[in-house]
C-alpha positions as CSV (number, residue, x, y, z in Angstrom):
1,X,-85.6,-50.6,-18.9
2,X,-83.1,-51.9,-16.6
3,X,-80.3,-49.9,-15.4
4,X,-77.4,-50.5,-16.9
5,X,-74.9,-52.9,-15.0
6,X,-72.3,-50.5,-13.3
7,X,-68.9,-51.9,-13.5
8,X,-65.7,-50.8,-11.3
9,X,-62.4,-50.6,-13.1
10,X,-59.4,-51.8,-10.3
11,X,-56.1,-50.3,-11.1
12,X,-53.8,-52.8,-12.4
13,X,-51.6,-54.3,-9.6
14,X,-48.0,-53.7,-9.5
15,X,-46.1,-56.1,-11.7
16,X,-43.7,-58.0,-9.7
17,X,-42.1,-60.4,-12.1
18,X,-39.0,-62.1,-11.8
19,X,-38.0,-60.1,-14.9
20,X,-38.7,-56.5,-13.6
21,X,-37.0,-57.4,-10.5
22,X,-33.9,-58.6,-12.2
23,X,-33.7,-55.4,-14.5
24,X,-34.1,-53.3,-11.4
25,X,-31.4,-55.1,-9.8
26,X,-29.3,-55.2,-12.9
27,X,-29.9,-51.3,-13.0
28,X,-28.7,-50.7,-9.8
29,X,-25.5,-52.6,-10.3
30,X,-24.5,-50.5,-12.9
31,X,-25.0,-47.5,-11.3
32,X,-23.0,-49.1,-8.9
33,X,-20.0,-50.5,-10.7
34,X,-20.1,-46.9,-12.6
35,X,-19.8,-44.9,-9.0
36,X,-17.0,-47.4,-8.2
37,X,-15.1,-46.5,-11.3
38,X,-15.7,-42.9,-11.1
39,X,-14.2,-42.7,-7.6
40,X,-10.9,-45.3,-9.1
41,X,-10.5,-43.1,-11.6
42,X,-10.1,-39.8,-9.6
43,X,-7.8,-41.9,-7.0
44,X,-5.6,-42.9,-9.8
45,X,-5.6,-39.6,-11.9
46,X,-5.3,-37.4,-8.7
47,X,-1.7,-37.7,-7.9
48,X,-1.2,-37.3,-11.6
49,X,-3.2,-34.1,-12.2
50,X,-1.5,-32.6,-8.7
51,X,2.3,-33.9,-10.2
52,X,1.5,-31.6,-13.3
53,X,-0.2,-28.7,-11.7
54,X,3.4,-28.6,-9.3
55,X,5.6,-28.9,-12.8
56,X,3.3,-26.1,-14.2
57,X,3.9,-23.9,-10.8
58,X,7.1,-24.4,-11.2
59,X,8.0,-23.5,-14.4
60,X,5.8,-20.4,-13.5
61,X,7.5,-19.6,-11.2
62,X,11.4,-19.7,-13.1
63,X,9.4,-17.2,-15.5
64,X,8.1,-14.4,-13.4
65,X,11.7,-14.4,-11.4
66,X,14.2,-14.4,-14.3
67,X,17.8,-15.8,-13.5
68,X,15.9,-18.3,-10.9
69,X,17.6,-22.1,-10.8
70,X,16.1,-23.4,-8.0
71,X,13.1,-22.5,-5.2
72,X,12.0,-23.3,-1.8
73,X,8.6,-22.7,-0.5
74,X,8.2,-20.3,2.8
75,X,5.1,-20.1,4.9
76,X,4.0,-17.3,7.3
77,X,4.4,-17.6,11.2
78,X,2.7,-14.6,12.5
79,X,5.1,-12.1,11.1
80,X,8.0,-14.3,10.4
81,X,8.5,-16.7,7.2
82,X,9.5,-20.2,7.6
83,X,10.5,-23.0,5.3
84,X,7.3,-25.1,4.4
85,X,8.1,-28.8,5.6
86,X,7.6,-31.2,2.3
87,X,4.3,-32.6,3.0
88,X,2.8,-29.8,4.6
89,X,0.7,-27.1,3.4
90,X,0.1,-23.3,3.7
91,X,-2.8,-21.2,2.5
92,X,-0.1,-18.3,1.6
93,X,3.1,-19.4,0.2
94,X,5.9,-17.5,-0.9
95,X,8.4,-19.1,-3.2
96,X,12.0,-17.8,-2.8
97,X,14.5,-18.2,-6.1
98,X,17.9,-18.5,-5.9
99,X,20.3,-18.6,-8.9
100,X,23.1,-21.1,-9.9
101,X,25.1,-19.5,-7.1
102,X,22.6,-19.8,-4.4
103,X,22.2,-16.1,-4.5
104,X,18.4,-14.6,-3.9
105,X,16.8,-13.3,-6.8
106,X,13.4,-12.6,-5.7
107,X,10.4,-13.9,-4.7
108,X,7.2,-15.2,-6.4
109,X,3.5,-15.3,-5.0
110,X,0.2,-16.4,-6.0
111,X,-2.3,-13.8,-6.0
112,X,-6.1,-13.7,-7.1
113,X,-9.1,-11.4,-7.8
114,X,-12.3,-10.9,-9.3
115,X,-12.1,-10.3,-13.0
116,X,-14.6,-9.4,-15.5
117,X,-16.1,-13.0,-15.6
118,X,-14.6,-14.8,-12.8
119,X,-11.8,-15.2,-10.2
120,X,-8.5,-13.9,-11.8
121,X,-5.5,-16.4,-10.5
122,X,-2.3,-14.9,-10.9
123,X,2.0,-15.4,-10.0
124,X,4.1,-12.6,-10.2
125,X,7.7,-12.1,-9.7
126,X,9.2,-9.3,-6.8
127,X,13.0,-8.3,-7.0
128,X,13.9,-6.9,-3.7
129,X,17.3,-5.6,-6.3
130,X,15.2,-3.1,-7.7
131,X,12.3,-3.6,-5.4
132,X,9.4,-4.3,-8.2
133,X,7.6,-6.8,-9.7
134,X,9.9,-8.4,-12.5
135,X,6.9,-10.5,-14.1
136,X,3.4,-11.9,-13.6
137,X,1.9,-14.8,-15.5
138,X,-1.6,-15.7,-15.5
139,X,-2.3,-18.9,-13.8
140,X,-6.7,-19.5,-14.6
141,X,-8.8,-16.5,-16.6
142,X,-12.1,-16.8,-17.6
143,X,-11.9,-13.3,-19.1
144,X,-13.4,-12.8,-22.7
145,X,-11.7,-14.5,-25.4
146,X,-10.5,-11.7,-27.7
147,X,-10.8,-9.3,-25.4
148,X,-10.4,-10.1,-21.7
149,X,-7.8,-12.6,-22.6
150,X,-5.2,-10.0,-23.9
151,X,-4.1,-10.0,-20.2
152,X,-2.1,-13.3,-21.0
153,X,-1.2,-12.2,-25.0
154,X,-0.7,-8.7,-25.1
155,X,3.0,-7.8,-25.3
156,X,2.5,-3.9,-24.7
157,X,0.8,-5.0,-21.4
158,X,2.4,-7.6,-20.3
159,X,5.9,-4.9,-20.6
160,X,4.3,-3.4,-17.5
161,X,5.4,-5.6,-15.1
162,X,9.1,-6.1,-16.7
163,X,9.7,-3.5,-13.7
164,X,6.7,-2.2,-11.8
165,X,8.0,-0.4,-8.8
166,X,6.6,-1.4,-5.7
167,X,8.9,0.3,-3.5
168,X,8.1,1.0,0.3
169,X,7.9,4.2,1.9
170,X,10.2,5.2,5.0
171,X,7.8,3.4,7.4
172,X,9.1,0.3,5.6
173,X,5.3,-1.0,5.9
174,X,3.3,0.9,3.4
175,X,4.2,1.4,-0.4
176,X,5.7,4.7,-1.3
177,X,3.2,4.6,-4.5
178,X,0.4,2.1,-4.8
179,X,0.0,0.7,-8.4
180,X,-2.4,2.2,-10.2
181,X,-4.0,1.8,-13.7
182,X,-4.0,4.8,-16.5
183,X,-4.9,4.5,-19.6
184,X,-3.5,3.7,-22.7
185,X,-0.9,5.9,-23.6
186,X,-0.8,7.6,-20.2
187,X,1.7,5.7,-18.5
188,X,4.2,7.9,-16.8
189,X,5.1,6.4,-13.6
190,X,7.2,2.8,-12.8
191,X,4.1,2.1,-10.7
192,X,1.4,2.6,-13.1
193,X,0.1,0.1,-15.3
194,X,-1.3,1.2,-18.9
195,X,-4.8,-0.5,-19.5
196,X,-5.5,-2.5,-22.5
197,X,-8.0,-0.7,-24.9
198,X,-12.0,-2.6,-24.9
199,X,-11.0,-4.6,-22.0
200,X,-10.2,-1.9,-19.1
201,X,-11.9,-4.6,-16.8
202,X,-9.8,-7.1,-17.3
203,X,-7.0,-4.8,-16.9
204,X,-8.0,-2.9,-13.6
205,X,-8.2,-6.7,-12.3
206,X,-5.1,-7.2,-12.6
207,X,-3.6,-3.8,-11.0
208,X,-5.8,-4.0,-8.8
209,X,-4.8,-8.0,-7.8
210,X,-1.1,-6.9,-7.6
211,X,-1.8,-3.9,-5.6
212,X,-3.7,-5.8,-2.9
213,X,-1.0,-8.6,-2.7
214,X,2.2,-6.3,-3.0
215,X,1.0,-4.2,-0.4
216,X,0.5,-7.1,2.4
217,X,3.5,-9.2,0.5
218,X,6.5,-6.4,-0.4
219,X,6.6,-5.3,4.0
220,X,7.1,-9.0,4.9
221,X,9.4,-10.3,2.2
222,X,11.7,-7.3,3.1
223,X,11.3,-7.8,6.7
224,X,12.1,-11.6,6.6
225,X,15.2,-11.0,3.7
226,X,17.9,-12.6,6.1
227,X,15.8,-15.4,6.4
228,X,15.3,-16.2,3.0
229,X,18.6,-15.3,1.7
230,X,20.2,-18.1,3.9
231,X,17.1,-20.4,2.4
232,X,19.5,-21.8,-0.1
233,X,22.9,-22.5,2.2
């Protein structure tokens, strides 16, 4: 018997027709026109999104200082603040408040932290009247809803910072009592802070956030008071 014939199979060739070549091309320019309108739409929407993130600062900020009518922004310069040209940036600001008179009446920071799920971001109010924090919003939580989340709801807890002392000792640089987080129902200081009960985490964050901050902040807004008192005139 003959052998049998033995045929080779070539793999097909690529298929370079004048229709696969115009979807490939029509592909890629709608990737393109789609990157192009991406990149328009962020250029258009920035300014828009940064306009209503300064409106929300702000109206943060008339919260945490009460009495506040107006602010201006300071920056740090090595030990001594300075009014932050418009147009120009700091990685630390402090926002001096000023009533309808022009008088000081207080100062409000940004501060942030890890909390229980992510980066805590958070504005609080000092009065150097009664030298404490006179109010603290939360600015971005990812904390657990239900839970974590009472940080921003809870009334009881958000009464501890209608008057947390933050006072400074004799040295003027250190705090006469660091804040410090009890728990609930042990509050018996002005510079404690009573924990929230099944989200302690969450809590401590926050003490912890305005201890850090207060602590660097307090010594140099009390340092620098001249300077922002005349902020306004």
């Amino acid at each position: 018997m003959a052998d049998a014939e033995q045929t080779t199979t070539m793999p097909p060739l690529a298929d370079d027709s004048p229709g696969n070549i115009r979807l490939v091309l029509t592909m890629a320019g709608i990737g393109l026109i789609a990157g192009v309108l991406i990149v328009l739409a962020y250029q258009l929407t920035f300014p828009v999104i940064q306009r209503n993130k300064a409106i929300a600062l702000e109206r943060a900020i008339f919260e945490v200082v009460p009495g506040a009518r107006s602010e201006a922004a300071f920056k740090l310069d090595g030990d001594v603040l300075r009014p932050l040209p418009d147009g120009e940036d700091a990685i630390v600001k402090y926002y001096a408040c000023y009533d309808e008179a022009g008088e000081l009446t207080g100062v409000a920071l940004e501060a942030s932290g890890q909390g229980f799920q992510d980066i805590l971001r958070v504005l609080y109010g000092y009065s150097p009247a009664c030298r404490c924090i006179v109010g603290m919003k939360v600015l971005e939580s990812k904390e657990t809803p239900g839970l974590g989340d009472k940080i921003e709801k809870d009334p009881d807890f958000r009464a501890n910072f209608d008057a947390l002392d933050v006072q400074l000792g004799d040295d003027a640089a250190t705090m006469s009592h660091p804040i410090e987080l009890v728990k609930p129902g042990k509050k018996s200081e002005a510079w404690q802070v009573e924990a929230i009960t099944g989200a302690t985490i969450s809590s401590r964050a926050i003490a912890n956030i305005l201890r850090e901050s207060s602590a660097i902040a307090v010594p140099i807004i009390v340092k620098n008071m001249s300077v922002l008192e005349e902020g306004a005139k």
